[in-house]
TORKOL-4160 file (C-alpha; in steps of 0.2 Angstrom, whole numbers, padded with zeros to 4 digits, m for minus):
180
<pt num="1" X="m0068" Y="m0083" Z="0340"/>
<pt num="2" X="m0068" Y="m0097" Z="0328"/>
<pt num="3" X="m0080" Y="m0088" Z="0318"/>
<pt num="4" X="m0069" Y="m0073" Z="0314"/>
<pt num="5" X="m0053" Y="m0082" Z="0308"/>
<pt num="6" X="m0063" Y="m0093" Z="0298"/>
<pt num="7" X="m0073" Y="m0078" Z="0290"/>
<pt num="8" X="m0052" Y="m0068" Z="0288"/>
<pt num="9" X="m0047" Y="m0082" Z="0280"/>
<pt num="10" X="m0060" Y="m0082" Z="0266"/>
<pt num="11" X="m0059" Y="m0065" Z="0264"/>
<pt num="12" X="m0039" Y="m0070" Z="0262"/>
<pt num="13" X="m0043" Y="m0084" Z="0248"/>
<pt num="14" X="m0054" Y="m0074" Z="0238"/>
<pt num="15" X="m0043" Y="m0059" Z="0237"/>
<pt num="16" X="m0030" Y="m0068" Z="0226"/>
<pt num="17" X="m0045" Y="m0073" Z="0214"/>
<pt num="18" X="m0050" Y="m0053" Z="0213"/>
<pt num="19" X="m0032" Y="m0051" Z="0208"/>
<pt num="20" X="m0031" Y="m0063" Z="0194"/>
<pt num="21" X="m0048" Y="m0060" Z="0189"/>
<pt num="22" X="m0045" Y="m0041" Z="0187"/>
<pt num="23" X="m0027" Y="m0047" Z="0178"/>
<pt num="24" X="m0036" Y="m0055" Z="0166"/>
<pt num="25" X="m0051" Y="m0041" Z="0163"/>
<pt num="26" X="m0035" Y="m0029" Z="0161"/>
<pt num="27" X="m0024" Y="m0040" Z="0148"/>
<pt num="28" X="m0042" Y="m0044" Z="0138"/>
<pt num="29" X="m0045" Y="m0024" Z="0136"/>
<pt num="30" X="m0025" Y="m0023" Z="0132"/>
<pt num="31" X="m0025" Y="m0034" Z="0119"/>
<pt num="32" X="m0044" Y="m0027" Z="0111"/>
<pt num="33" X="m0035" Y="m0009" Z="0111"/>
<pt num="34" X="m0020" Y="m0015" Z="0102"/>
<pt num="35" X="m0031" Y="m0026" Z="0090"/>
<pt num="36" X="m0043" Y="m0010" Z="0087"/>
<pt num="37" X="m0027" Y="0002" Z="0085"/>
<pt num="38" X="m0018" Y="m0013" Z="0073"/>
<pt num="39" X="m0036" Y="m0011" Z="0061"/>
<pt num="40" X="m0036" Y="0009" Z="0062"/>
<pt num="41" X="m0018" Y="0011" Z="0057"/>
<pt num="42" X="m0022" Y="m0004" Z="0043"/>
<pt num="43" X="m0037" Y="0008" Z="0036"/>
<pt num="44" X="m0026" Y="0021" Z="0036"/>
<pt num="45" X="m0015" Y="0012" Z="0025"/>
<pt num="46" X="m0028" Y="0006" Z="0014"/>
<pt num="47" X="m0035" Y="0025" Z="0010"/>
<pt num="48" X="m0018" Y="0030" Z="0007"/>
<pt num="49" X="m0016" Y="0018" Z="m0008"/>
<pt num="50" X="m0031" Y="0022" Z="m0012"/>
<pt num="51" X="m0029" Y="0038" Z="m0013"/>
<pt num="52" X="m0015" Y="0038" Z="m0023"/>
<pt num="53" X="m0021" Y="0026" Z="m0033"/>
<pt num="54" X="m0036" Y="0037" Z="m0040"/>
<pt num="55" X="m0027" Y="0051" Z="m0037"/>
<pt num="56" X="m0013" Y="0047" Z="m0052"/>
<pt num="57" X="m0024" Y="0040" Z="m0063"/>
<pt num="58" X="m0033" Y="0056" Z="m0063"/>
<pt num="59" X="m0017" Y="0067" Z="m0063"/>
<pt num="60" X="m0012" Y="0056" Z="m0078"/>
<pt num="61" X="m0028" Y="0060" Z="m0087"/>
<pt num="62" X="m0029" Y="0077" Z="m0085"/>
<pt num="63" X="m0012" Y="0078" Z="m0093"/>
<pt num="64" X="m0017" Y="0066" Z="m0106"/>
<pt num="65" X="m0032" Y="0078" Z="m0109"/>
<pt num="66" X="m0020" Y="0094" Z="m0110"/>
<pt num="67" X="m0011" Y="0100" Z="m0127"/>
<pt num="68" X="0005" Y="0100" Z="m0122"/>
<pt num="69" X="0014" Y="0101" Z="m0104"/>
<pt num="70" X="0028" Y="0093" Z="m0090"/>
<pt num="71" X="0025" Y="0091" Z="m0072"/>
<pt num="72" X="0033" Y="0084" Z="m0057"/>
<pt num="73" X="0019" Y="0077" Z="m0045"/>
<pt num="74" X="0023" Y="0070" Z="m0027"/>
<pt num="75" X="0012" Y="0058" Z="m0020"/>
<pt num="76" X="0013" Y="0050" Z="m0003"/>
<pt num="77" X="0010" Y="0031" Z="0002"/>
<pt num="78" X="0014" Y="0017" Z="0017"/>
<pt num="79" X="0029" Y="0017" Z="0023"/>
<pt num="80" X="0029" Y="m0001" Z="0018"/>
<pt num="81" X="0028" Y="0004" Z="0002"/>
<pt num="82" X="0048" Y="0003" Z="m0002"/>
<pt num="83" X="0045" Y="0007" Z="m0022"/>
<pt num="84" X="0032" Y="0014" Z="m0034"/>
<pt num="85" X="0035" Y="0000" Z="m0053"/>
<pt num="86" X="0033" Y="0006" Z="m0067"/>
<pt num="87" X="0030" Y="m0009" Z="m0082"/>
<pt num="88" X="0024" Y="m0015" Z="m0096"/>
<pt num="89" X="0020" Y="m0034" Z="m0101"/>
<pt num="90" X="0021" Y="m0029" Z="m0120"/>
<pt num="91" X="0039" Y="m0027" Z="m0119"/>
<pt num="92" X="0054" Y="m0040" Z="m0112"/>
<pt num="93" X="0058" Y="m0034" Z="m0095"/>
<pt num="94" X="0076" Y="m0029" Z="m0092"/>
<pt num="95" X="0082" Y="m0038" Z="m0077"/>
<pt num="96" X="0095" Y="m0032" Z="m0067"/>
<pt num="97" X="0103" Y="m0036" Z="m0050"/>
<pt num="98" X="0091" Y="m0024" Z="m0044"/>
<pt num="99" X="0076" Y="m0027" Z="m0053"/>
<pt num="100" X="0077" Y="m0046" Z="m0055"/>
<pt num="101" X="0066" Y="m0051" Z="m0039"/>
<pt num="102" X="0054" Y="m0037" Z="m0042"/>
<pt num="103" X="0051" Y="m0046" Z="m0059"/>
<pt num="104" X="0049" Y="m0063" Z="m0052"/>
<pt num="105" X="0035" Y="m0055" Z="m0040"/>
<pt num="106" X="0029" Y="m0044" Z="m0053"/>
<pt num="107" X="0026" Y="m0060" Z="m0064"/>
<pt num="108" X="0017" Y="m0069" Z="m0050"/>
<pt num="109" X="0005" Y="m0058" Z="m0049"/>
<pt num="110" X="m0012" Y="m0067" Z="m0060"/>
<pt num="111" X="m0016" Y="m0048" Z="m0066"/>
<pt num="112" X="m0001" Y="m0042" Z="m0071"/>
<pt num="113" X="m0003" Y="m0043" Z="m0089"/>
<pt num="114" X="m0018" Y="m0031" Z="m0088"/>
<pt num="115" X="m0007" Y="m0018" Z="m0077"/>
<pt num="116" X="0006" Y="m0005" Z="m0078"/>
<pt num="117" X="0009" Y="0001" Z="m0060"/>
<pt num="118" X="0014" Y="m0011" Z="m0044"/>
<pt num="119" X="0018" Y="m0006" Z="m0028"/>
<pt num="120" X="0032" Y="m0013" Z="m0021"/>
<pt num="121" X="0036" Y="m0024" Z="m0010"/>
<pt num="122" X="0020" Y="m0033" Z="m0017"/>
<pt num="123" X="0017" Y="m0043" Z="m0002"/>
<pt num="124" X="0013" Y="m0025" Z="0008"/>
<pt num="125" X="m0004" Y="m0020" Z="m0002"/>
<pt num="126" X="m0010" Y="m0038" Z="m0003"/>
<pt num="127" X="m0009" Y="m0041" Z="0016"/>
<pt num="128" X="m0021" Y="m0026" Z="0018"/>
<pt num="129" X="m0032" Y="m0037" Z="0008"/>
<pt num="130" X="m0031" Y="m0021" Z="m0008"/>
<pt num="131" X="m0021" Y="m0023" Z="m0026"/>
<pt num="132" X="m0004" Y="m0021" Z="m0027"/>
<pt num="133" X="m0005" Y="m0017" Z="m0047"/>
<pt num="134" X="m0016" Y="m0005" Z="m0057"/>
<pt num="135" X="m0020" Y="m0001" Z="m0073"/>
<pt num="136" X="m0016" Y="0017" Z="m0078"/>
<pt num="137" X="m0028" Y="0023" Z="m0093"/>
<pt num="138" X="m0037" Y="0039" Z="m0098"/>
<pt num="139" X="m0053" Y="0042" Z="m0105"/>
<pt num="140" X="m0072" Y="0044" Z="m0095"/>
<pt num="141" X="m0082" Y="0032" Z="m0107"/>
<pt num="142" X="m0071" Y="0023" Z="m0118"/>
<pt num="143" X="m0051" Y="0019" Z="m0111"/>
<pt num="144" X="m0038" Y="0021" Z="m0120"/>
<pt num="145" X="m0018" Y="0015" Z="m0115"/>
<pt num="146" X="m0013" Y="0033" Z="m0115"/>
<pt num="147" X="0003" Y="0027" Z="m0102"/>
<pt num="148" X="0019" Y="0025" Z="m0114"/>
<pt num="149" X="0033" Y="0017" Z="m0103"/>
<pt num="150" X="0046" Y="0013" Z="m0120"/>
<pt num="151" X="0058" Y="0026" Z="m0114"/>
<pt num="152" X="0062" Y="0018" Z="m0097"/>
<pt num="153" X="0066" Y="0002" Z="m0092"/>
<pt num="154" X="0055" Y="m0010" Z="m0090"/>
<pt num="155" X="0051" Y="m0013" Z="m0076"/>
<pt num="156" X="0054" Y="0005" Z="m0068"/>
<pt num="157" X="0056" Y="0009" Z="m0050"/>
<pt num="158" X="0056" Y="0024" Z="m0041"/>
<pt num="159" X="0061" Y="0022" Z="m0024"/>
<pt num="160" X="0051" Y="0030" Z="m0011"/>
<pt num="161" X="0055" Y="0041" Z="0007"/>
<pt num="162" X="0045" Y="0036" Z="0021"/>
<pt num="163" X="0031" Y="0033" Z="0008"/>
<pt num="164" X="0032" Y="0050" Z="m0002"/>
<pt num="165" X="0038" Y="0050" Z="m0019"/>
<pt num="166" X="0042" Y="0060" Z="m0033"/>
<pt num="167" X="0038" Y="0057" Z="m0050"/>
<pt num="168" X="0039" Y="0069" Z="m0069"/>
<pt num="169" X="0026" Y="0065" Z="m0084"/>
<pt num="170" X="0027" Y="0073" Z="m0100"/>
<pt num="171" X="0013" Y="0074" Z="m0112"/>
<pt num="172" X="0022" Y="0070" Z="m0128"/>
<pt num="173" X="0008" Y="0066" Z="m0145"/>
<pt num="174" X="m0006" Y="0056" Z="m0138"/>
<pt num="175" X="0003" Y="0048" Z="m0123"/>
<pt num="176" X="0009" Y="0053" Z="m0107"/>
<pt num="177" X="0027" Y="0049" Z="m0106"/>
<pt num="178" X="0036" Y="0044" Z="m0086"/>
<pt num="179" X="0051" Y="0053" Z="m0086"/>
<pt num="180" X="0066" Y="0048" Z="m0079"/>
């Protein structure tokens, strides 16, 4: 008789273990799924900038490229991406009530003397560990600044929806012109 109760009350104690064993095996493959979803929806991210990255330059070039011609081109980005800069370091920037922290963050960055395009807020692209500034040129072997940004402010912002965006060129002479 003794036996059995002894042999029911082990069974008792090491069912509470199994229970917090198999909690803890459960909260470990939680949190592995949200970490492994957190990274996909990041990559997702990082190809989207990427994509539009390369995929305005090479608009810009083909325009560049053309004789003459206008077009309204919609791109789509992060969500986290609120705008889409336009500006040049050659000119003063024009600060506004708007624009007056997007300059003081546009001039942190150490490249942005070699750039014309940021993405905005600047802090979204760099916490995937990507640029948050370009450098928008034309030409296959040798580049040439074929971006001209002197009929719009400095800097320029176009404001994005949910991460898509508008935006009209113009080739005008030898430049590509951003139209407001």
């Amino acid at each position: 008789m003794k036996f059995s109760s002894l042999n029911r009350k082990s069974q008792a104690m090491s069912m509470p273990f199994t229970m917090i064993f198999s909690l803890i095996v459960i909260a470990f493959i939680i949190y592995v799924g949200f970490i492994t979803i957190k990274g996909f929806l990041e990559n997702a991210d990082r190809i989207k900038i990427a994509d539009f990255a390369t995929s305005f330059k090479y608009d810009v070039n083909t325009l560049w490229q053309a004789t003459a011609g206008s077009k309204a081109y919609s791109y789509n980005v992060p969500s986290k991406i609120t705008q889409i800069c336009f500006a040049s370091s050659a000119r003063a920037f024009t600060t506004s009530q708007n624009t007056s922290q997007i300059v003081f963050d546009i001039k942190k960055l150490s490249n942005y003397q070699n750039s014309n395009l940021f993405l905005y807020p600047l802090s979204a692209p760099l916490a995937l560990g990507i640029p948050a500034s370009y450098k928008i040129d034309c030409g296959e072997t040798t580049k040439v600044d074929c971006l001209d940004l002197s009929s719009i402010p400095n800097p320029y912002c176009i404001p994005t929806d949910k991460g898509s965006f508008k935006i009209n060129l113009e080739k005008s002479g030898r430049v590509v012109k951003v139209v407001e």
